[in-house]
Z-matrix of the N, CA and C atoms (Angstrom, degrees):
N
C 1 1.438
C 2 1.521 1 107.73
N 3 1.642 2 127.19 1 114.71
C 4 1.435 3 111.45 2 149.09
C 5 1.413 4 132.43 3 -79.48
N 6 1.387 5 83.32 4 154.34
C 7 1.865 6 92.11 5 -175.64
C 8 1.250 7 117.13 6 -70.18
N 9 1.379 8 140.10 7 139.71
C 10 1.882 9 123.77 8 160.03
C 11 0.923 10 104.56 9 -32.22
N 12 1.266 11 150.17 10 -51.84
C 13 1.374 12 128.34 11 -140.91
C 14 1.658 13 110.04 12 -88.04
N 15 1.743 14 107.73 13 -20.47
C 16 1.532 15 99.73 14 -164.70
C 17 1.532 16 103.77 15 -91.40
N 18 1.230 17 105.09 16 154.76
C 19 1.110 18 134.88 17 -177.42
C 20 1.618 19 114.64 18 -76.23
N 21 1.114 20 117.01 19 -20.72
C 22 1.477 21 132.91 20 -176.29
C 23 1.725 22 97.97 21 -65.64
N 24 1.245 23 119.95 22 99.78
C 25 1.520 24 135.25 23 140.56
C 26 1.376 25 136.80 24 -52.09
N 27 1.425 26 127.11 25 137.75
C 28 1.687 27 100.00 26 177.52
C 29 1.774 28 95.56 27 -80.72
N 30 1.672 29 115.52 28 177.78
C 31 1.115 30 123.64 29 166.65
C 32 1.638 31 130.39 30 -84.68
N 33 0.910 32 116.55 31 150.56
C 34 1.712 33 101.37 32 -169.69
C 35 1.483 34 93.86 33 -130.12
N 36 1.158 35 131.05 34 123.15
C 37 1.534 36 134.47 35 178.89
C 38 1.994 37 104.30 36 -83.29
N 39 1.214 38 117.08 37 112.44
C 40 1.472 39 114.10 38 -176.59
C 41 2.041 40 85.46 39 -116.43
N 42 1.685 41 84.96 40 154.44
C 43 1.543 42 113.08 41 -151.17
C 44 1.593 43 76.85 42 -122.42
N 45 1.541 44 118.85 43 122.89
C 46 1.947 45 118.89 44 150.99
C 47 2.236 46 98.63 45 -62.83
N 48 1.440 47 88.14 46 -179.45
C 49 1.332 48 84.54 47 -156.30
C 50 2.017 49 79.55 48 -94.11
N 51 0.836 50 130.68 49 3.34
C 52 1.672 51 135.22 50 -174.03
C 53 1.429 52 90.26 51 -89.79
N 54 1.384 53 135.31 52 -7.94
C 55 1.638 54 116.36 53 -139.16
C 56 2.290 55 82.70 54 -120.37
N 57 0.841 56 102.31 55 166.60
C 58 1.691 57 93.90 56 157.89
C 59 1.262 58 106.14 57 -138.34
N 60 1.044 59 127.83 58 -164.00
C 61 1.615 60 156.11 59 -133.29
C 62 1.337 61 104.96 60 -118.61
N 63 1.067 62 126.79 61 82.96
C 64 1.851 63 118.71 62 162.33
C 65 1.511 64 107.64 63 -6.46
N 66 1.812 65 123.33 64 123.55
C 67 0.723 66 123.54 65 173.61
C 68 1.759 67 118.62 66 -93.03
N 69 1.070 68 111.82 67 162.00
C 70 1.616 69 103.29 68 -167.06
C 71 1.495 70 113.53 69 -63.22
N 72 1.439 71 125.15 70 -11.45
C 73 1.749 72 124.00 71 156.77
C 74 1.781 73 100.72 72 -34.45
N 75 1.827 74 106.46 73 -60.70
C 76 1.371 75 123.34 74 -132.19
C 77 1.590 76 93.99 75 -67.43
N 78 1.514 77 124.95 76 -32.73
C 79 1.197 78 133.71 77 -170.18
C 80 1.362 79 115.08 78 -86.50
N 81 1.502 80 122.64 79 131.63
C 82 1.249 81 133.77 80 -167.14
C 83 1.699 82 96.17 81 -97.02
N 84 0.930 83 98.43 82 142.80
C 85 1.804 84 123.43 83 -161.70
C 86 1.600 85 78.53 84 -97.50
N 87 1.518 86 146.86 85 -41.11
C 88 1.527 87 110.15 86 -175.48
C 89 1.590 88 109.77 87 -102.81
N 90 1.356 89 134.27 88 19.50
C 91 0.965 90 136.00 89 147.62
C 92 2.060 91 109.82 90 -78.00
N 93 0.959 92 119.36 91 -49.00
C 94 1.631 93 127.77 92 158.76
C 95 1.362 94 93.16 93 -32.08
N 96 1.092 95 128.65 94 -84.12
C 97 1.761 96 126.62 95 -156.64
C 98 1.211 97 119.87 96 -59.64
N 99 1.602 98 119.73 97 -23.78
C 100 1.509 99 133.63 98 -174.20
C 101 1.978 100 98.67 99 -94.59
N 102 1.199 101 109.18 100 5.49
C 103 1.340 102 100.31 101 -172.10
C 104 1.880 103 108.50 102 -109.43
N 105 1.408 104 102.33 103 137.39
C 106 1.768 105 87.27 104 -154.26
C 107 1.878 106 97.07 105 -85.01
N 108 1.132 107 92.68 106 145.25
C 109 1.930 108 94.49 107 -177.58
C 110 1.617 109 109.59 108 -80.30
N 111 1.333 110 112.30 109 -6.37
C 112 1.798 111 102.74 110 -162.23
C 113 1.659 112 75.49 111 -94.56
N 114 1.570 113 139.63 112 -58.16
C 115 1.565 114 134.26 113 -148.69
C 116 1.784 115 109.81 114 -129.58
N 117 1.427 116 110.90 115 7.66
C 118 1.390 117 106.67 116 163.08
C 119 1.271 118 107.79 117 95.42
N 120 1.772 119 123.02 118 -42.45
C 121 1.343 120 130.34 119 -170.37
C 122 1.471 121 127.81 120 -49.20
N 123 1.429 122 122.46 121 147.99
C 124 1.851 123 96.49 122 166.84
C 125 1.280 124 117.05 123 -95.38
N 126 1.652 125 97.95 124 136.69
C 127 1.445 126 112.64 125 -163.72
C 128 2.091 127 95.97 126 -92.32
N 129 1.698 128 81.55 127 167.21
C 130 2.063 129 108.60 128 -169.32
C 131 1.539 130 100.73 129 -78.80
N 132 1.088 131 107.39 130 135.48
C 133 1.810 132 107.92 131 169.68
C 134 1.554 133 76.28 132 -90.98
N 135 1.775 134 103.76 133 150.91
C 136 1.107 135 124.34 134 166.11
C 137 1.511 136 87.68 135 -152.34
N 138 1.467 137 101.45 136 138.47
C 139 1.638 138 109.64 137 -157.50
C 140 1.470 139 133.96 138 10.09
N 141 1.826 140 102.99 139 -83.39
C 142 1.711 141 93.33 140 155.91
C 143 1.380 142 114.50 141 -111.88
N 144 1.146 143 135.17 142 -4.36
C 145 1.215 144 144.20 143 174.20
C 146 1.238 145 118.68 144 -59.61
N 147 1.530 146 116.83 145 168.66
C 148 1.871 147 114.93 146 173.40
C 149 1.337 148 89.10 147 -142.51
N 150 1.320 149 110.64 148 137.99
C 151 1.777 150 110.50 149 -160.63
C 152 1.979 151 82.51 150 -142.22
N 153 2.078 152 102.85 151 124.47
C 154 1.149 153 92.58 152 160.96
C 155 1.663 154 124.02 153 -102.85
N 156 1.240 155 128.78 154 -172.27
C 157 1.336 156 122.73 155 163.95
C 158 1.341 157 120.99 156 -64.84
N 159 1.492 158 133.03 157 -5.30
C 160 1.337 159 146.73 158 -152.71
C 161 1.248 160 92.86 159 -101.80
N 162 1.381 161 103.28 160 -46.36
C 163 1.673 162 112.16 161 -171.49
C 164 1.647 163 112.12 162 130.36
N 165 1.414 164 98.28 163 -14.82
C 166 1.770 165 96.44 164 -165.47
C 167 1.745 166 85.93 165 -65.82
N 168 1.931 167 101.20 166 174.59
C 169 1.115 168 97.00 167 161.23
C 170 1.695 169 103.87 168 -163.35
N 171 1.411 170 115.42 169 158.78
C 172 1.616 171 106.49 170 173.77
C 173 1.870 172 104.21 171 -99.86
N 174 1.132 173 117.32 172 172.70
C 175 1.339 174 113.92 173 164.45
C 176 1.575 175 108.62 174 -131.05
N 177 1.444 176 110.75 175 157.26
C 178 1.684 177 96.20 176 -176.76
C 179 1.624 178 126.37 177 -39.27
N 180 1.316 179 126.50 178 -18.03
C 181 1.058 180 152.50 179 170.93
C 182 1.329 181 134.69 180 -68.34
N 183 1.175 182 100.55 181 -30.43
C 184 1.520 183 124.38 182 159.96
C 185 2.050 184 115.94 183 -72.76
N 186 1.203 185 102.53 184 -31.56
C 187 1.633 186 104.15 185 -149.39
C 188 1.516 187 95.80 186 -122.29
N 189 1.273 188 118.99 187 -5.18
C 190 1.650 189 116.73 188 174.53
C 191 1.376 190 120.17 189 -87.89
């Protein structure tokens, strides 16, 4: 959650219309899994788990 007061924005990646779209080669499948789906952030391996700061979390069970 941000606060009103902070200044901290999320990032938004904007594409010119000359430019294209990372194709799914370009994207690494274990950066995808380390990335949290509820707030974007990269989440902690803790043993088998993936734990974010938000709170969401996967369990080995989730991601196998």
């Amino acid at each position: 959650m941000i606060d009103a007061g902070s200044s901290e924005l999320p990032t938004l990646l904007v594409i010119d219309e000359g430019e294209s779209a990372p194709t799914t080669a370009e994207i690494d499948p274990g950066a995808v899994i380390l990335t949290c789906a509820n707030c974007g952030a990269q989440m902690d391996e803790r043993k088998c788990k993936l734990i974010c700061r938000c709170g969401y979390f996967l369990s080995c069970s989730d991601y196998y």
